[in-house]
C-alpha positions in Angstrom: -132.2 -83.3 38.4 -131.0 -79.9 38.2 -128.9 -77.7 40.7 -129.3 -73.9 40.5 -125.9 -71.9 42.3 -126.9 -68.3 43.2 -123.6 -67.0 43.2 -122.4 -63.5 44.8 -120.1 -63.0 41.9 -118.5 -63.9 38.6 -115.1 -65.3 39.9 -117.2 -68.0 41.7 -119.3 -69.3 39.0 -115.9 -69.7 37.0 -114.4 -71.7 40.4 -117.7 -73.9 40.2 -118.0 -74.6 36.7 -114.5 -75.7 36.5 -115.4 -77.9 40.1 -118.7 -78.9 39.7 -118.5 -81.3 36.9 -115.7 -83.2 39.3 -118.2 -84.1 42.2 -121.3 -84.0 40.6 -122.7 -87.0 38.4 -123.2 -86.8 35.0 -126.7 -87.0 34.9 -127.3 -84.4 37.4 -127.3 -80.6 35.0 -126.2 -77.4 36.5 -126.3 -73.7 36.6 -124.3 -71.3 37.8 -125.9 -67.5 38.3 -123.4 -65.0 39.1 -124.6 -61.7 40.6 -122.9 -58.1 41.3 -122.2 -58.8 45.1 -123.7 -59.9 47.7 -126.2 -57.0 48.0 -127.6 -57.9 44.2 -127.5 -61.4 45.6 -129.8 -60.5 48.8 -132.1 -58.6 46.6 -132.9 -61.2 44.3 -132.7 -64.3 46.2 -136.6 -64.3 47.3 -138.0 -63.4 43.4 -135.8 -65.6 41.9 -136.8 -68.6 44.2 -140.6 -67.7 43.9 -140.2 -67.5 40.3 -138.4 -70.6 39.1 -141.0 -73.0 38.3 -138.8 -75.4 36.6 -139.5 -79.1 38.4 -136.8 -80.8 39.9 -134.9 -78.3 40.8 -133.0 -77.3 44.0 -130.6 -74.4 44.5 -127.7 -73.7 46.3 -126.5 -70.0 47.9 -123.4 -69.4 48.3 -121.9 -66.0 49.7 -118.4 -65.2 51.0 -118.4 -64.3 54.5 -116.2 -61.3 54.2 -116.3 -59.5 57.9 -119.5 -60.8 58.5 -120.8 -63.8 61.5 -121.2 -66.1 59.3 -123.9 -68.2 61.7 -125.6 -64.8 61.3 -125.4 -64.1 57.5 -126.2 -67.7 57.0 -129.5 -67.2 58.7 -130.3 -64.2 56.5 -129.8 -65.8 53.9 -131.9 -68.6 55.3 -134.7 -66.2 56.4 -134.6 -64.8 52.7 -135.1 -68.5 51.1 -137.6 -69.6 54.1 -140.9 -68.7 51.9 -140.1 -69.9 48.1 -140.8 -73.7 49.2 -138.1 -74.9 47.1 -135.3 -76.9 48.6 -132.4 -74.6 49.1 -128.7 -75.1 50.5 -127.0 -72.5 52.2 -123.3 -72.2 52.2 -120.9 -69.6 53.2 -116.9 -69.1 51.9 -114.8 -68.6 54.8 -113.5 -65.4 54.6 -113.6 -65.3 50.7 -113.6 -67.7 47.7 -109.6 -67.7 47.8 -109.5 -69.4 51.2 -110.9 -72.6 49.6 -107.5 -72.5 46.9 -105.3 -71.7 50.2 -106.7 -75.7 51.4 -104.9 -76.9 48.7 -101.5 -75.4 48.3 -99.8 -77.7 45.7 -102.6 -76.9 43.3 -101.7 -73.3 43.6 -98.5 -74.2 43.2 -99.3 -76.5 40.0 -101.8 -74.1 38.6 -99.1 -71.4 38.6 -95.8 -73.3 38.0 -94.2 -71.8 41.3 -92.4 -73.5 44.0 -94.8 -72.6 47.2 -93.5 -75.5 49.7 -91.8 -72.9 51.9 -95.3 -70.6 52.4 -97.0 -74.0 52.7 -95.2 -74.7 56.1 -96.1 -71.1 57.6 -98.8 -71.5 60.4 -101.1 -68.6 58.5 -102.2 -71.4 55.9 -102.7 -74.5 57.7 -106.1 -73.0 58.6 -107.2 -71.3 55.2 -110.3 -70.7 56.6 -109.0 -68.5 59.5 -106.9 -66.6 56.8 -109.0 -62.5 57.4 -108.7 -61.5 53.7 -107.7 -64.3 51.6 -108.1 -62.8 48.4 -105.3 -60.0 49.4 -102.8 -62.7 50.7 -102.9 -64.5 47.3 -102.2 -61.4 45.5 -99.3 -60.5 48.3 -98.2 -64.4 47.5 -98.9 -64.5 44.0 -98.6 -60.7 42.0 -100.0 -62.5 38.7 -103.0 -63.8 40.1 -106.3 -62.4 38.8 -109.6 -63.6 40.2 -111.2 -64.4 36.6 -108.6 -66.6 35.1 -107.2 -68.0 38.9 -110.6 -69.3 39.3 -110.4 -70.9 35.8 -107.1 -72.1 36.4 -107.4 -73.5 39.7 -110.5 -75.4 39.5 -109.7 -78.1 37.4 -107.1 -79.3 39.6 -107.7 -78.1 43.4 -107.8 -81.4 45.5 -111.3 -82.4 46.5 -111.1 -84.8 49.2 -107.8 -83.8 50.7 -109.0 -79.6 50.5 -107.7 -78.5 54.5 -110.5 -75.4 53.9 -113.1 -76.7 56.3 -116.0 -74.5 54.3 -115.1 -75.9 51.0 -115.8 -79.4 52.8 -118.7 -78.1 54.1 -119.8 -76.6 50.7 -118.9 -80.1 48.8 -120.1 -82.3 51.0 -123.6 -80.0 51.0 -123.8 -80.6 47.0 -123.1 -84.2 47.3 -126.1 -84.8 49.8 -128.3 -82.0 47.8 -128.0 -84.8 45.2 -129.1 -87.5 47.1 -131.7 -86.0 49.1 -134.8 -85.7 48.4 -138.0 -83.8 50.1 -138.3 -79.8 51.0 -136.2 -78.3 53.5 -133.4 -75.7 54.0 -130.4 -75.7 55.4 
């Protein structure tokens, strides 16, 4: 089997091929497609379905949220994928990629050597999903932060299981049954 991430952009394929080989088996391969945002994404999210004729194959979206509904951008993204006939997982990064390292504060701590136990205990990250632009609260917290080599640094070592980021459950837990499944559908 092979698994096919359509990716809105390039610090989320480096997140998810530093993650994916943690939760995924080793006999399952993998393929991570970047794109230039989540218009590029949009555009070429039908053609690139239709297109792939590789057997075996199922495909997961992911998109960050951003100031969009996310019930509504998921079903766009849904409507868009409805037609190729391929099985297709849907899954959306509350706000922003850098909400999923805010769910695990001691790997941002371990991944830059700094002592953040006294932001960990402020209300704004116990719910890193609520957090309205993640990726300009890590900078605030965390000046040397750049999206590129955070996401290569973080990945090997952000907590799977114990992630308080309810969309990076979601989006693990969607991978792990995308494995096991088995049939056409989307979701």
């Amino acid at each position: 089997m092979k698994l096919v991430f359509l990716l809105e952009e390039q610090s989320m394929k480096y997140f998810l091929d530093g993650l994916l080989p943690r939760i995924l088996p080793e006999d399952v391969q993998f393929v991570t497609i970047p794109h230039e945002g989540k218009s590029d994404l949009q555009k070429s999210l039908t053609a690139k379905l239709k297109g792939w004729n590789e057997p075996n194959v199922k495909f997961i979206v992911v998109q960050d949220q951003d100031s969009n509904d996310c019930r509504e951008l998921k079903e766009k993204l849904l409507e868009l994928c409805k037609n190729s006939e391929k099985e297709v997982l849907v899954r959306i990064a509350c706000h922003e990629l850098e909400a999923w390292y805010f769910g695990d504060m001691n790997a941002l701590s371990m991944a830059y050597d700094v002592d953040l136990s006294t932001a960990k205990r402020k209300k704004k990250y116990r719910i890193p999903d609520g957090i309205m632009n993640p990726k300009a609260e890590l900078k605030r917290l965390l000046p040397e932060h750049q999206q590129i080599s955070g996401a290569r640094k973080i990945a090997p070592i952000i907590g799977i299981e114990n992630n308080s980021s309810v969309s990076f459950q979601m989006f693990v837990n969607g991978v792990k049954r995308m494995v096991d499944s088995d049939g056409i559908h989307a979701t």
